[in-house]
C-alpha positions in Angstrom: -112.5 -128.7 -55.5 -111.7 -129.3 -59.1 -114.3 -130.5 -61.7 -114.2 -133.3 -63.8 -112.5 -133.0 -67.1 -115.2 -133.4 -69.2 -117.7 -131.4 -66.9 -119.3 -129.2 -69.8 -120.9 -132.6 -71.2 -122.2 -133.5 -67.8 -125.9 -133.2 -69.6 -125.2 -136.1 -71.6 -124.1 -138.6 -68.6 -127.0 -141.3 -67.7 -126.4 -140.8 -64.2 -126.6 -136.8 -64.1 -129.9 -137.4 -66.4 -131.4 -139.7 -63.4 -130.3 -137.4 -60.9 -132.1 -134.5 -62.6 -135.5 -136.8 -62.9 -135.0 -137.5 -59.4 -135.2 -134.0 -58.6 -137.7 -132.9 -60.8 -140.1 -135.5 -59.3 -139.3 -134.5 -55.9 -140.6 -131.2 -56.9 -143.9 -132.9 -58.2 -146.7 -131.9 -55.5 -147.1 -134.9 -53.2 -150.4 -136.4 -55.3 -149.0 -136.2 -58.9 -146.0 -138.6 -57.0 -148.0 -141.1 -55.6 -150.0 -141.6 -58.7 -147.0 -141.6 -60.9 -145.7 -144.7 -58.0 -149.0 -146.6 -57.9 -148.4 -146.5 -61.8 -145.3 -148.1 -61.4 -146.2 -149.8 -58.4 -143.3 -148.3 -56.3 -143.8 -148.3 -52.2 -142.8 -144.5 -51.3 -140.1 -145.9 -48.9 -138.1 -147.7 -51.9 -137.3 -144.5 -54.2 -134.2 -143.7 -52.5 -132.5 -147.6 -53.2 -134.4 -147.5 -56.5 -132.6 -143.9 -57.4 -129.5 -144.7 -55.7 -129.4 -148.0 -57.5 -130.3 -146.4 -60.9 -127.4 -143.8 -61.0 -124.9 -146.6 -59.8 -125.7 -148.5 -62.6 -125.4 -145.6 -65.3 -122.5 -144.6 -63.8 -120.9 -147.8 -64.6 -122.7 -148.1 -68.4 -119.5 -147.2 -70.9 -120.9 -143.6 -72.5 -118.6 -143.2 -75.4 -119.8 -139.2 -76.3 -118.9 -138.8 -73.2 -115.5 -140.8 -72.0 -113.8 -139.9 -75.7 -114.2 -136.3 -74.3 -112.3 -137.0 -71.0 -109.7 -139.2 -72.9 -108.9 -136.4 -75.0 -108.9 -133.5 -72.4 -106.5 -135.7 -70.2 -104.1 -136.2 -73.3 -104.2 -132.3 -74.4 -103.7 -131.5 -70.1 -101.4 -133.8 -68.5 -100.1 -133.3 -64.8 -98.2 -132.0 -63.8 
């Protein structure tokens, strides 16, 4: 398994940032989640498509702090 070239900015990725608020709510006590769902008037059994949908779409959002970081490691470590 190799990482990603530009894993040490992995924090600054939109869909590692959703991921991590994914699992900090899923380590909300069970009340504390379905208050913060009523509030935004989320059914339980849609989180995973709404989460799953969510990092998709970040994934695909151009992050230029981070892609200039992967062009760069790619260019100073080509294949071989």
């Amino acid at each position: 398994m190799r990482l990603i070239p530009n894993w040490r900015r992995a924090g600054r990725m939109l869909s590692v940032q959703i991921a991590a608020l994914a699992v900090l709510f899923a380590a909300l006590p069970v009340d504390q989640q379905t208050a913060i769902l009523a509030l935004l008037g989320l059914a339980p059994e849609r989180i995973p498509g709404v989460l799953g949908l969510a990092i998709i779409v970040a994934r695909l959002i151009d992050q230029p702090a981070v892609s200039n970081t992967a062009t760069a490691a790619r260019s100073a470590h080509p294949k071989d």
